[in-house]
C-alpha positions as CSV (number, residue, x, y, z in Angstrom):
1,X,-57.8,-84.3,-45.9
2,X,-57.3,-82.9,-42.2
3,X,-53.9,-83.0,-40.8
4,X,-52.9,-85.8,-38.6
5,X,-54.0,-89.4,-38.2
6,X,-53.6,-92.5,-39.9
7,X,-54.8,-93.8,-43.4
8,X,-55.3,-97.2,-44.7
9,X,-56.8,-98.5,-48.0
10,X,-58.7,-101.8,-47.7
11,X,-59.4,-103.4,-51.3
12,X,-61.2,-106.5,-50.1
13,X,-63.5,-107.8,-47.1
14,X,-61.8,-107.5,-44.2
15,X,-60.9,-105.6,-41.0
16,X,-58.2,-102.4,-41.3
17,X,-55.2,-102.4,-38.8
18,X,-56.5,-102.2,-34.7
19,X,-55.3,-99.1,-34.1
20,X,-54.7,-97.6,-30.5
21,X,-55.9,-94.0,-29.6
22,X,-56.5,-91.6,-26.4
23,X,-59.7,-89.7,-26.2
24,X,-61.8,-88.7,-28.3
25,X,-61.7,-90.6,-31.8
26,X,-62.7,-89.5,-35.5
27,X,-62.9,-92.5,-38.0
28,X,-63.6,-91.2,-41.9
29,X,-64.1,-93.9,-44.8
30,X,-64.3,-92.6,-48.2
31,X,-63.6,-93.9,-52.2
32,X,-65.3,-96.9,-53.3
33,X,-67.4,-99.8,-50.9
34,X,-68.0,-102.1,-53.8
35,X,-72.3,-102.5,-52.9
36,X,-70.3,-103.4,-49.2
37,X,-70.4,-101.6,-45.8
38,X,-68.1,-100.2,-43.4
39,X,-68.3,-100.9,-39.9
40,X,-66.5,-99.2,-36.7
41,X,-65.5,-101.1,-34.5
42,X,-63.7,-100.8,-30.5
43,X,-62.0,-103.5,-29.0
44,X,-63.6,-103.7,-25.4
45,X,-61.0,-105.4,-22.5
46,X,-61.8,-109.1,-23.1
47,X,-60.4,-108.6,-26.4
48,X,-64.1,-108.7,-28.0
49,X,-65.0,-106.4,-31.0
50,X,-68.1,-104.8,-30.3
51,X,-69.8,-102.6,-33.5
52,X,-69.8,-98.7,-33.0
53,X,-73.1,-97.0,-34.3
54,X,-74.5,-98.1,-37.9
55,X,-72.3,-99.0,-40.7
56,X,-71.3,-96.7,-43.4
57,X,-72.4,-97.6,-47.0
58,X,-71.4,-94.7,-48.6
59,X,-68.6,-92.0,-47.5
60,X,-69.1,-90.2,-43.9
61,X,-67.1,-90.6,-40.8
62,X,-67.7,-91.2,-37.3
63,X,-67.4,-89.2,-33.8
64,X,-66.9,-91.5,-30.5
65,X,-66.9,-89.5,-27.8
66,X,-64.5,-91.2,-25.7
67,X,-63.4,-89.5,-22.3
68,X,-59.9,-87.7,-22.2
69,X,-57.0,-89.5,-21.2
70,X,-58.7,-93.2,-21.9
71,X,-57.1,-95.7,-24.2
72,X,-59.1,-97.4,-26.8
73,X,-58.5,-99.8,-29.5
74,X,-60.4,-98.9,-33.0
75,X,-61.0,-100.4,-36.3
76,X,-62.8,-100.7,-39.5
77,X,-64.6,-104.1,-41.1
78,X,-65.6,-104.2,-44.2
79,X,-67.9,-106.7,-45.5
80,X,-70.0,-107.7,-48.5
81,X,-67.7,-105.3,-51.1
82,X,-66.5,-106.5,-54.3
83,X,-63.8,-104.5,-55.7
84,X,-63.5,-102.0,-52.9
85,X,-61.1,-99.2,-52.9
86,X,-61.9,-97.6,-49.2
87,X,-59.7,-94.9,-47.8
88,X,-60.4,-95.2,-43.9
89,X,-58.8,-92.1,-41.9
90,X,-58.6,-92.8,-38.1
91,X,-58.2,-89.6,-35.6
92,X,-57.7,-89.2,-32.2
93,X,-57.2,-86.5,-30.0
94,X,-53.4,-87.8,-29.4
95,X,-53.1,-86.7,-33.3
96,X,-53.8,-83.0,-32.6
């Protein structure tokens, strides 16, 4: 796996920790979904989650091209899994 970044395994439904990043942001899921699917998600300033692109239902990761310099709040959701065992990686350029 790259170098930098947080991981976090989720092994049921549920959302990974909010995580705060500058810039640009990577997010990579990978292991196990359990028939479920993985959704990216930003925190937008009301404090509302709002969905990134289209879930993941099978390993891949995630580019949002967030301007340099602006703050962001990003997590995964994971829903409809049974017996999960999902790695999800977050990046942002703060990590390089």
């Amino acid at each position: 796996m790259a170098v930098g970044g947080v991981t976090e395994t989720l092994s049921a439904d549920g959302q990974s920790t909010a995580r705060s990043t500058i810039g640009k942001i990577r997010v990579y899921c990978s292991g196990t979904f359990g028939g479920g699917s993985a959704q990216v998600q930003l925190q937008d300033p009301d404090d509302t989650w709002l969905d990134v692109d289209t879930a993941l239902t099978a390993a891949g990761d995630v580019i949002i091209d967030i301007p340099p310099g602006v703050q962001n709040r990003v997590r995964v959701d994971l829903s409809g899994a049974t017996g999960p065992t999902l790695e999800v990686w977050v990046q942002s350029a703060d990590d390089l």
